[in-house]
OpenMM code with the backbone's topology and positions (N, CA, C; nanometers):
from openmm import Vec3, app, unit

residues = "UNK UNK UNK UNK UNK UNK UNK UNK UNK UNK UNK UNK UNK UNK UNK UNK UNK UNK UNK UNK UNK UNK UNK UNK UNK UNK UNK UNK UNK UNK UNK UNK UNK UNK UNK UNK UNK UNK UNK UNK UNK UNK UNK UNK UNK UNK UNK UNK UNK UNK UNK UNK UNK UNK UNK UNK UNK UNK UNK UNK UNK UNK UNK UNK UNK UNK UNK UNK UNK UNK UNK UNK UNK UNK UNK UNK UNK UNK UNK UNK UNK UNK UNK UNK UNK UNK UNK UNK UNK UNK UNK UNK UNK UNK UNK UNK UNK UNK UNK UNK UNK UNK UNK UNK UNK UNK UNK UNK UNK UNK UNK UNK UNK UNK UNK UNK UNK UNK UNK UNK UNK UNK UNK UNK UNK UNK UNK UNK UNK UNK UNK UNK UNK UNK UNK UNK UNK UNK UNK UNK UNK UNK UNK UNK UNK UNK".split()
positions = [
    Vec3(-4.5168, 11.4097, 1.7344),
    Vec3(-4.4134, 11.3136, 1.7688),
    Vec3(-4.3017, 11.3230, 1.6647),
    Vec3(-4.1618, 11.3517, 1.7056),
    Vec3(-4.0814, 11.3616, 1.5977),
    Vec3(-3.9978, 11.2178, 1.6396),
    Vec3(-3.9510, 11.1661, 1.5413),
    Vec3(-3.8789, 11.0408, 1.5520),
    Vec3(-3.7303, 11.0668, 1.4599),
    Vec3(-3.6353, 11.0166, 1.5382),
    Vec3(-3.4863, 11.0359, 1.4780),
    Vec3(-3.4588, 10.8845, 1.4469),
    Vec3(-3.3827, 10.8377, 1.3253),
    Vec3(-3.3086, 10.7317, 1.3045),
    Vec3(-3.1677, 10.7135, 1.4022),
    Vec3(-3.1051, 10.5896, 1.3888),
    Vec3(-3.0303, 10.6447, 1.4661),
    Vec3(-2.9247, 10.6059, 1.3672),
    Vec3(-2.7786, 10.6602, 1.3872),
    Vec3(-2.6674, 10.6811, 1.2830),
    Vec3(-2.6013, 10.5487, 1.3270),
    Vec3(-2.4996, 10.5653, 1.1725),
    Vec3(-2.4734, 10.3996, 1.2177),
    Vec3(-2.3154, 10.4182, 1.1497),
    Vec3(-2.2491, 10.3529, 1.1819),
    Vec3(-2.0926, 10.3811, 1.1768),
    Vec3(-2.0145, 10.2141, 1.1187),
    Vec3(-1.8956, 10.2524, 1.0989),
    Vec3(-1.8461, 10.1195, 1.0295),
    Vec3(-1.7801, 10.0286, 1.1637),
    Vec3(-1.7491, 10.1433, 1.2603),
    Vec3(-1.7003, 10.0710, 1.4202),
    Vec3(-1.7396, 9.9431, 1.4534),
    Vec3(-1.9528, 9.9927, 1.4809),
    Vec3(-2.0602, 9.8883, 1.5306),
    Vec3(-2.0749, 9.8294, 1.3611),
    Vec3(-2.0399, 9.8686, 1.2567),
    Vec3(-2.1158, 9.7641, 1.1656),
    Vec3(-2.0181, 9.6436, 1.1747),
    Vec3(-1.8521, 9.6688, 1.1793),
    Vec3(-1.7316, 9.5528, 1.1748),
    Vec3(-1.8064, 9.4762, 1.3211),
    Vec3(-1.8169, 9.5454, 1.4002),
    Vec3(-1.8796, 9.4374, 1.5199),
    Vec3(-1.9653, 9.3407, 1.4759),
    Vec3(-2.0663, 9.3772, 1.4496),
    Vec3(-2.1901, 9.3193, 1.4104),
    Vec3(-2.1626, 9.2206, 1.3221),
    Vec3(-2.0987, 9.2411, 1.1861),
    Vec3(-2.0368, 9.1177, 1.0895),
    Vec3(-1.8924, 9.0451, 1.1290),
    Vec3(-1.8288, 9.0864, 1.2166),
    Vec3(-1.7516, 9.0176, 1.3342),
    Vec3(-1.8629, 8.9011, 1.3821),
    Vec3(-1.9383, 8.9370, 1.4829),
    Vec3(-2.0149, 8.8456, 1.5153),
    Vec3(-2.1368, 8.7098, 1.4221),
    Vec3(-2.1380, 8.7966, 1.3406),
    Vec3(-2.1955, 8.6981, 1.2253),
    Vec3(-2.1039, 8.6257, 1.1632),
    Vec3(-1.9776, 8.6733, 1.1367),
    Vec3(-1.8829, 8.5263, 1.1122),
    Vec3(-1.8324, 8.4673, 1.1935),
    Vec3(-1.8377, 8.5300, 1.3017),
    Vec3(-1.8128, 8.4055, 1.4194),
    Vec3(-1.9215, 8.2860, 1.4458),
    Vec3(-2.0521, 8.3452, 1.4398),
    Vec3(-2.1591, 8.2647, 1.4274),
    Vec3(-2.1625, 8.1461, 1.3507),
    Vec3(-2.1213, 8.1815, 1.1859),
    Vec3(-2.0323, 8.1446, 1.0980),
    Vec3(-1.9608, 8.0234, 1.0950),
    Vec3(-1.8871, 8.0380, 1.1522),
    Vec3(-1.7399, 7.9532, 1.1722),
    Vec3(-1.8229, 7.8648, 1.2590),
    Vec3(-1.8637, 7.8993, 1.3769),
    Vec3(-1.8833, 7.8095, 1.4778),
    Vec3(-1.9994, 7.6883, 1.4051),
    Vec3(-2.0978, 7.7159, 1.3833),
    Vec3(-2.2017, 7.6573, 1.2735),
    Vec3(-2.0975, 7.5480, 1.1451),
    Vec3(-2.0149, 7.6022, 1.1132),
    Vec3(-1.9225, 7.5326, 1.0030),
    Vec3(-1.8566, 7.4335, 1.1175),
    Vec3(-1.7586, 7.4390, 1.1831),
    Vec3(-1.7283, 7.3476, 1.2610),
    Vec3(-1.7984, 7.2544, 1.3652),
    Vec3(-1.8819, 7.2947, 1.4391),
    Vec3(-1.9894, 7.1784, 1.4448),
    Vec3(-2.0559, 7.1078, 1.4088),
    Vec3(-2.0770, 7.1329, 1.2730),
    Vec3(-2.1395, 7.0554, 1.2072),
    Vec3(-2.0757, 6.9191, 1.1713),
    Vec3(-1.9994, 6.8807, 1.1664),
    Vec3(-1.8953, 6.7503, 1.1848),
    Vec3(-1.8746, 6.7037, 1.3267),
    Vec3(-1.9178, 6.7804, 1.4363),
    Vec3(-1.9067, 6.7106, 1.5712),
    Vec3(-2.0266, 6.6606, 1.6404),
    Vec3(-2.1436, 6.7645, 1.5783),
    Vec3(-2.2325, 6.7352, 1.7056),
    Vec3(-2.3574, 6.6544, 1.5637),
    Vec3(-2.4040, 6.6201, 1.6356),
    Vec3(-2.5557, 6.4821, 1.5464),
    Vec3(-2.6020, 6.6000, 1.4919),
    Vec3(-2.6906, 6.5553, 1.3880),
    Vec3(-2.7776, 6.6376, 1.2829),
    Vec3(-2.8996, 6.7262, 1.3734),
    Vec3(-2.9454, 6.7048, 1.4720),
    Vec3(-3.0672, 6.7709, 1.5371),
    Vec3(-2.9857, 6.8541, 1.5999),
    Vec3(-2.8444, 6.7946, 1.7046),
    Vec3(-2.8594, 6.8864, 1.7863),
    Vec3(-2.7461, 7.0209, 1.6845),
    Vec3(-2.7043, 6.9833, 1.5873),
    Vec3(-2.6685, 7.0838, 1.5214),
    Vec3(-2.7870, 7.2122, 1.4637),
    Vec3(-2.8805, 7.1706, 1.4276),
    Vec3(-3.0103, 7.2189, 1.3718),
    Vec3(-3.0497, 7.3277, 1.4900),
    Vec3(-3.0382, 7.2429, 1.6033),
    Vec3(-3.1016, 7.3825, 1.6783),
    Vec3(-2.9890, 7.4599, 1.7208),
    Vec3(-2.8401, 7.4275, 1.7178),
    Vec3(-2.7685, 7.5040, 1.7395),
    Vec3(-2.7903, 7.6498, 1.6318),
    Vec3(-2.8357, 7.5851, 1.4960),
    Vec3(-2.8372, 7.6531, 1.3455),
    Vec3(-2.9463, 7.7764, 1.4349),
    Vec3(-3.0654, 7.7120, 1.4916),
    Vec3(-3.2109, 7.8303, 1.5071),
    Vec3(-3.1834, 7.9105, 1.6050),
    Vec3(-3.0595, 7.8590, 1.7342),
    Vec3(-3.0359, 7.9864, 1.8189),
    Vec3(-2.9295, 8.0763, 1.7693),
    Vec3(-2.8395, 8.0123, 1.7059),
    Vec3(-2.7109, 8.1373, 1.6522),
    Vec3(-2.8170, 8.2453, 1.5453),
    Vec3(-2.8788, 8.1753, 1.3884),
    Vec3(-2.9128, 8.2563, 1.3295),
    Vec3(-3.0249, 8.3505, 1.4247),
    Vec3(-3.1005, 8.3481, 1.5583),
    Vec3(-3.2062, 8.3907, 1.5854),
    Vec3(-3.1204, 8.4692, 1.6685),
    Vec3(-3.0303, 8.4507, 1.7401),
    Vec3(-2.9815, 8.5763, 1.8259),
    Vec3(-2.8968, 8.6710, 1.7209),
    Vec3(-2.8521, 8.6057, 1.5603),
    Vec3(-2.7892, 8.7451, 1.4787),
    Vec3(-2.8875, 8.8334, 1.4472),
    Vec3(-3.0413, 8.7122, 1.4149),
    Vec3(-3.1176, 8.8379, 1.3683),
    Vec3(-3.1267, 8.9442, 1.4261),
    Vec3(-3.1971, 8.9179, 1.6072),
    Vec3(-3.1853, 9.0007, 1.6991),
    Vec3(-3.1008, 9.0894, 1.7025),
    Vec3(-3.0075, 9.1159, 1.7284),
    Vec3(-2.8307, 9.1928, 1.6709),
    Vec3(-2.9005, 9.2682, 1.5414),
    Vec3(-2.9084, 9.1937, 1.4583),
    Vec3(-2.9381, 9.3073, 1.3415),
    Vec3(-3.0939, 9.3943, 1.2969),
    Vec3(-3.1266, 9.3455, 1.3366),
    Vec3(-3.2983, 9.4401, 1.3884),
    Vec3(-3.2501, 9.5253, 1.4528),
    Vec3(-3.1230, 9.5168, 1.5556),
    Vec3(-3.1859, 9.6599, 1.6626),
    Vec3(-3.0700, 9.7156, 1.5844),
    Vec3(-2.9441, 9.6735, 1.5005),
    Vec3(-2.8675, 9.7621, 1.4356),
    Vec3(-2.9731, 9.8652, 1.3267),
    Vec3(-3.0612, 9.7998, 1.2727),
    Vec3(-3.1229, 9.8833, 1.1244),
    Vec3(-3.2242, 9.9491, 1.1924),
    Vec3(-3.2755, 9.9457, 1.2581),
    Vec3(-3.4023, 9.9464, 1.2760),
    Vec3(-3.4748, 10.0480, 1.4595),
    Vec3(-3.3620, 10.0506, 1.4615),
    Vec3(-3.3872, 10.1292, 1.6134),
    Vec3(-3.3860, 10.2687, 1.5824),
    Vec3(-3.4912, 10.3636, 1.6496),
    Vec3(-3.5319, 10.4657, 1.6410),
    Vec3(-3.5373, 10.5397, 1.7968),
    Vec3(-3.5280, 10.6652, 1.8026),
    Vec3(-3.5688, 10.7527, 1.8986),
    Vec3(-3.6688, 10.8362, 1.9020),
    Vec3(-3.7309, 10.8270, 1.9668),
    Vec3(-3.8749, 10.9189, 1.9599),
    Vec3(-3.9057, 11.0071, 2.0289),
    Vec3(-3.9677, 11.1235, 2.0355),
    Vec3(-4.0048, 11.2397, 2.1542),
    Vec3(-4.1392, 11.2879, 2.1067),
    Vec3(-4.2057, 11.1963, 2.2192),
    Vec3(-4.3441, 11.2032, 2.2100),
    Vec3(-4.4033, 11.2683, 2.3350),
    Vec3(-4.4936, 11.3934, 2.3065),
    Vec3(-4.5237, 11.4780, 2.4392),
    Vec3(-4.4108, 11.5230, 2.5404),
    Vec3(-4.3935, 11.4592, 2.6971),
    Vec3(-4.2906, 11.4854, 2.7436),
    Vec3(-4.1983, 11.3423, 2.7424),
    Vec3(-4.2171, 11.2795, 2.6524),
    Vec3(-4.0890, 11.1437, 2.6833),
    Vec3(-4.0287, 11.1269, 2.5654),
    Vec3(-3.9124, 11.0959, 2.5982),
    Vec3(-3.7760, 11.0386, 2.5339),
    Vec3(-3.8511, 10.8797, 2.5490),
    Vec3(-3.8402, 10.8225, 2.3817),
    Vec3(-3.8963, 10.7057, 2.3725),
    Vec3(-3.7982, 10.6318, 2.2807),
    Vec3(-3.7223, 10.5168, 2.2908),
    Vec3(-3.6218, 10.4457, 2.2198),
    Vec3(-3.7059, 10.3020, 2.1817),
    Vec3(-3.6752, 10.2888, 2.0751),
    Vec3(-3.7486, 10.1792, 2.0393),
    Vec3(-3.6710, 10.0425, 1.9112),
    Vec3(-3.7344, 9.9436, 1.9057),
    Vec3(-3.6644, 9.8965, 1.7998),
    Vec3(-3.8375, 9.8674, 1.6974),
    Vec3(-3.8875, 9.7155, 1.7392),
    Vec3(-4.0198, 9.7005, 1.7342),
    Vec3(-4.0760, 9.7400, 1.8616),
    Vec3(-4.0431, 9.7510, 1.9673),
    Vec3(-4.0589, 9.7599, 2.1063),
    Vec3(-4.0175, 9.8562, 2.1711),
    Vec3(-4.0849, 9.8964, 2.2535),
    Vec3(-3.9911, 10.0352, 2.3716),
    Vec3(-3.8919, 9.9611, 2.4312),
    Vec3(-3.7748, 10.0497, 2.3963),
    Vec3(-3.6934, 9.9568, 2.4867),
    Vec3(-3.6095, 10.0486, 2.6116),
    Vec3(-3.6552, 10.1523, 2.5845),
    Vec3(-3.6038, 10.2460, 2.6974),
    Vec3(-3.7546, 10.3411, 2.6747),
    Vec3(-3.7581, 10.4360, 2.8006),
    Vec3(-3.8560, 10.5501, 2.7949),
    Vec3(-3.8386, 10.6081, 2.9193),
    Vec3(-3.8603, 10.7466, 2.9177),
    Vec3(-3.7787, 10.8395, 3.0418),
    Vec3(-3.8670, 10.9611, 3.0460),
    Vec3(-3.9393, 10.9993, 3.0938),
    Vec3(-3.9520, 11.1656, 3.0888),
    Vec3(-3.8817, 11.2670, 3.0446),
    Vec3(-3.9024, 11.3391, 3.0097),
    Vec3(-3.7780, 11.4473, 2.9373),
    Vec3(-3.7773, 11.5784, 3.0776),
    Vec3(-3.9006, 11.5720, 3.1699),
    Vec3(-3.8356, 11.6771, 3.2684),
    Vec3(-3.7151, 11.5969, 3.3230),
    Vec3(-3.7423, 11.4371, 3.3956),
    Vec3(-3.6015, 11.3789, 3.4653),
    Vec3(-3.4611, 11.3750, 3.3797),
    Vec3(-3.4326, 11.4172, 3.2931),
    Vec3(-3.3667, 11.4398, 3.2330),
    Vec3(-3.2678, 11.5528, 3.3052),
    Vec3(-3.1318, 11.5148, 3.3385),
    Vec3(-3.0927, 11.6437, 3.4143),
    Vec3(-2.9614, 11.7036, 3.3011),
    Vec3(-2.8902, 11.6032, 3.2513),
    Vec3(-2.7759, 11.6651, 3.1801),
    Vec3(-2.7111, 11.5500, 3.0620),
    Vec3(-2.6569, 11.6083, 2.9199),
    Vec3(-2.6677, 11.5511, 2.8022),
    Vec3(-2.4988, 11.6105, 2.7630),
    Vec3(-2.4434, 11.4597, 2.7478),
    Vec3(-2.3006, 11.5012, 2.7087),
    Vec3(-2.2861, 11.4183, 2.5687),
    Vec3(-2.2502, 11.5810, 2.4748),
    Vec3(-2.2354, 11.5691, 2.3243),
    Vec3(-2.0718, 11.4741, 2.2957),
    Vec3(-2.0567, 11.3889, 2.2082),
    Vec3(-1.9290, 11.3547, 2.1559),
    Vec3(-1.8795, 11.1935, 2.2389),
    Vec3(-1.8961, 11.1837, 2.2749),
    Vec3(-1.8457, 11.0681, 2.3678),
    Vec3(-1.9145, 10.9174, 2.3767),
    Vec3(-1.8418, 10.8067, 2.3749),
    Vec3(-1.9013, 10.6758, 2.3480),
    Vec3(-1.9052, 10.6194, 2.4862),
    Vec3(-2.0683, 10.5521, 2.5180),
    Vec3(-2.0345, 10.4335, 2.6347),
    Vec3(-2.0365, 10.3427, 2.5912),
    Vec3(-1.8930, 10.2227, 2.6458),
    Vec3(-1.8554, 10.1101, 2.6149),
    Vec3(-1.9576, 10.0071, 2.7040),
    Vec3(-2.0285, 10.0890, 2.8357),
    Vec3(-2.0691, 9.9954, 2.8509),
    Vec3(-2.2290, 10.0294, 2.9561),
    Vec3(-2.2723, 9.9276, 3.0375),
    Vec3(-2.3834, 9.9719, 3.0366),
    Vec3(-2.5514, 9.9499, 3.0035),
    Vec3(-2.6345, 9.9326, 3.0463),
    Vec3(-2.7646, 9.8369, 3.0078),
    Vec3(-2.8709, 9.9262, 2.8491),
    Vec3(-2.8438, 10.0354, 2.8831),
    Vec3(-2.9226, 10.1217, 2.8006),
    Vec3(-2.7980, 10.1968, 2.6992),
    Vec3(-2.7596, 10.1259, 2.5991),
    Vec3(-2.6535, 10.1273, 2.5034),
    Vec3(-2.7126, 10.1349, 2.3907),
    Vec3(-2.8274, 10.1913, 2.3221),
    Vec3(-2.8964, 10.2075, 2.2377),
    Vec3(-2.8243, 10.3031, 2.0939),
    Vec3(-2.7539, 10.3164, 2.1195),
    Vec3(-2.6671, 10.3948, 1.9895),
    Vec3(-2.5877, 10.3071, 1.8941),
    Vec3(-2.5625, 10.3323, 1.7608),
    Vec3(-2.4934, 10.2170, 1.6746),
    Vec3(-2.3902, 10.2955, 1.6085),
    Vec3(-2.3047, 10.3955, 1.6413),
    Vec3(-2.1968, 10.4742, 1.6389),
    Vec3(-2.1115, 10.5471, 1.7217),
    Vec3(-2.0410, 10.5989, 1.6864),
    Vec3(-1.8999, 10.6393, 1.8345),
    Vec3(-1.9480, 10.7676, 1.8540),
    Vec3(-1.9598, 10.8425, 1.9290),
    Vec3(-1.9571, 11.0105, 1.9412),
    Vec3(-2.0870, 11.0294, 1.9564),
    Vec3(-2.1540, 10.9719, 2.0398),
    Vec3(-2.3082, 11.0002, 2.0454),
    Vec3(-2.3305, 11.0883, 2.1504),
    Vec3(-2.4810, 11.0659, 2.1919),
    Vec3(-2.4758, 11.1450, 2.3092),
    Vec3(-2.5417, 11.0585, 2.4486),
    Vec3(-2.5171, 11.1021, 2.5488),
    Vec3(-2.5206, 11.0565, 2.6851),
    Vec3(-2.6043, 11.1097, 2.7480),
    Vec3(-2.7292, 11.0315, 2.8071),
    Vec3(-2.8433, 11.1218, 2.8410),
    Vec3(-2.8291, 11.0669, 2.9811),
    Vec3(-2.7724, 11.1508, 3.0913),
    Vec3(-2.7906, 11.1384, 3.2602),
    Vec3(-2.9774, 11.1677, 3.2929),
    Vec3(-2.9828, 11.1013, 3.3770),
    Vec3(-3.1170, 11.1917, 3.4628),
    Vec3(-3.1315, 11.1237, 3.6110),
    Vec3(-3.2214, 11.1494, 3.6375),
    Vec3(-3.2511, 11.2177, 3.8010),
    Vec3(-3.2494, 11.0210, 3.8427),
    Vec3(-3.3053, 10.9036, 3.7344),
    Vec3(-3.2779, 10.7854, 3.8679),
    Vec3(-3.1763, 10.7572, 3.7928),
    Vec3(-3.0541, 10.8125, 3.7549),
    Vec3(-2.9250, 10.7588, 3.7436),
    Vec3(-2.9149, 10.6043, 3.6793),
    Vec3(-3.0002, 10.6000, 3.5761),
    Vec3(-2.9969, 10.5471, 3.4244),
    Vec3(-2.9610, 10.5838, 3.3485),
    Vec3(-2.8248, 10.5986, 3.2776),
    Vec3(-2.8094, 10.6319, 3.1715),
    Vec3(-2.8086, 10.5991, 3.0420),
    Vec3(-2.8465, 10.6571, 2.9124),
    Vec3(-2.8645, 10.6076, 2.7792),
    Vec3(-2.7694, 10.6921, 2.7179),
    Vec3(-2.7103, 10.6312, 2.6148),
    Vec3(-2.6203, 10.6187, 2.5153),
    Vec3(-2.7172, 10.6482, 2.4042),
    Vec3(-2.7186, 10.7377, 2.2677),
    Vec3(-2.7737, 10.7146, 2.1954),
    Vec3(-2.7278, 10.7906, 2.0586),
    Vec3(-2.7481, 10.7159, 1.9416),
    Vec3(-2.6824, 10.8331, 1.8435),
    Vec3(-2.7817, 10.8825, 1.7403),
    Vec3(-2.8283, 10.9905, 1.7326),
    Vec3(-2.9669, 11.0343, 1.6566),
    Vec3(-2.8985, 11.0615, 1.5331),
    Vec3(-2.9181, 11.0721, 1.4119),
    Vec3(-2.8538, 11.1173, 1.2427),
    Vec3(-2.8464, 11.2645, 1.3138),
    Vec3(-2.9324, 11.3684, 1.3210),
    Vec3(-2.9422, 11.4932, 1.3511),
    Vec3(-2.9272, 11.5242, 1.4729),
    Vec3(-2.8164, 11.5221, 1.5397),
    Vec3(-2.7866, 11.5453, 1.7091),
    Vec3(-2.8247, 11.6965, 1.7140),
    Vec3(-2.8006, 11.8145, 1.6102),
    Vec3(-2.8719, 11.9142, 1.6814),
    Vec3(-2.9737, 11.9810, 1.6737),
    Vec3(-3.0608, 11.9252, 1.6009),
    Vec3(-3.2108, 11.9443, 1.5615),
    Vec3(-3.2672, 11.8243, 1.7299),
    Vec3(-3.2055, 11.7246, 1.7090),
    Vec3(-3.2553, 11.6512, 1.8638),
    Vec3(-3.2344, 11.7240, 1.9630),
    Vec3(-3.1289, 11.7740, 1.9728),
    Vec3(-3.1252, 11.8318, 2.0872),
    Vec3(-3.2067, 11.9496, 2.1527),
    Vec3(-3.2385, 12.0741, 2.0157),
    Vec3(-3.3162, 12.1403, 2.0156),
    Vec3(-3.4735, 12.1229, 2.0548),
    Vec3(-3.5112, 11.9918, 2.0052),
    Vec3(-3.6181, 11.9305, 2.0537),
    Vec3(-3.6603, 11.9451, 2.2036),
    Vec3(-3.5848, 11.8721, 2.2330),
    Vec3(-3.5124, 11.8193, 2.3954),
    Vec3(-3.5825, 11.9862, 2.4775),
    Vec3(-3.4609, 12.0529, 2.4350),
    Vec3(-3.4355, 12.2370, 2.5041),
    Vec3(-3.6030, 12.2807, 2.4687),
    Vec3(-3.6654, 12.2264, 2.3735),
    Vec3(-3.7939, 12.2577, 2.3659),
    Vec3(-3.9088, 12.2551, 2.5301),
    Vec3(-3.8829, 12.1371, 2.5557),
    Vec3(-3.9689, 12.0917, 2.6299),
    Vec3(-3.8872, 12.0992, 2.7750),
    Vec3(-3.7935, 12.0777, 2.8031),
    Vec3(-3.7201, 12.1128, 2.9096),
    Vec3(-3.5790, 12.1948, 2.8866),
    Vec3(-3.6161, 12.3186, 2.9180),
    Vec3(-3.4887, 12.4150, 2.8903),
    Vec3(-3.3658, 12.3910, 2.9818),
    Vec3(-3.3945, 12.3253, 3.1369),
    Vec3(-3.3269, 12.2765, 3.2267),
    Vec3(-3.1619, 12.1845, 3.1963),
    Vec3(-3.2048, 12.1107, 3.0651),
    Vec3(-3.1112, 12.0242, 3.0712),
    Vec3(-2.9942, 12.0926, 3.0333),
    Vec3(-2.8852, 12.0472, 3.1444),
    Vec3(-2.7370, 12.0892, 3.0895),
    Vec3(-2.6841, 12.0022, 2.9605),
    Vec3(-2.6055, 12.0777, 2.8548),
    Vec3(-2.5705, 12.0300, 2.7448),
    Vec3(-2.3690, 12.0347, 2.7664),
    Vec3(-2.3255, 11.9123, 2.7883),
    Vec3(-2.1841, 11.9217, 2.7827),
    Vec3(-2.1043, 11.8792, 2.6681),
    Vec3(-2.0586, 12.0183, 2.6182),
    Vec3(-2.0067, 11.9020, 2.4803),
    Vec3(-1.9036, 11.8837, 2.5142),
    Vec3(-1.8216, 11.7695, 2.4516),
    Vec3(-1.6641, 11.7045, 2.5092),
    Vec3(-1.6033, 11.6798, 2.3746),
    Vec3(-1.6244, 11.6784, 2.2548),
    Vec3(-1.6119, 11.6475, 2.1162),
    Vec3(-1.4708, 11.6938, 2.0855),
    Vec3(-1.3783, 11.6220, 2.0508),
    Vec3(-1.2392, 11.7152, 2.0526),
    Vec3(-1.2480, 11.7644, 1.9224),
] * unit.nanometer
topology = app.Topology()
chain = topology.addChain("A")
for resn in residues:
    res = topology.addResidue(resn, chain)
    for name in ("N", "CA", "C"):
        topology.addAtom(name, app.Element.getBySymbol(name[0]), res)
């Protein structure tokens, strides 16, 4: 099983502490409007959805175990076969999308056969990729990288 970190950029990190001072602010100004409890739990869902946010920023990994592409944080959070895998475009960011698992710009784009696509950015895109060509030589590789 080889496992890739995934790369991380200052793009998604300004996001991420964007959103934590917004969290921030909002927590600072309610606190003078709303009663002491219901501020408190406002306090346990903002800090509990940043943590969330920042677990899957540090902490998310890619894995290729036997024949599957395995994304994970503590949890699988994507997993695919690597034969359905039909074609992989190098350089390019998705803005958007359910399986957005990458935490930098210029990643790569994994199409396959039920037209799910994942976003993902490995530290070593071409040692991953090589991986990949290991087990299924099939997949088209498009690079777009200017």
């Amino acid at each position: 099983m080889k496992v890739y970190k995934s790369r991380r950029d200052w793009i998604y990190g300004s996001i991420f502490l964007g959103i934590t001072l917004l969290f921030a602010v909002i927590l600072v100004l309610s606190y003078f409007d709303l009663g002491f409890w219901d501020w408190m739990l406002m306090v346990f869902i903002l800090v509990g959805i940043d943590l969330i946010i920042l677990i899957n920023f540090f902490f998310i990994k890619t894995k290729i175990k036997d024949e599957e592409l395995i994304v994970s944080v503590i949890y699988n959070v994507f997993r695919i076969n690597i034969f359905k895998i039909t074609k992989i475009r190098i350089g390019e960011t998705m803005w958007s999308g359910f399986h957005k698992c990458g935490t930098a710009t210029g990643g790569l784009i994994i199409f396959s056969k039920n037209k799910n696509d994942l976003y993902i950015t490995p530290q070593n895109q071409d040692e991953f990729l090589k991986e990949l060509l290991k087990v299924n030589s099939h997949i088209i590789i498009e690079d777009v990288r200017k």
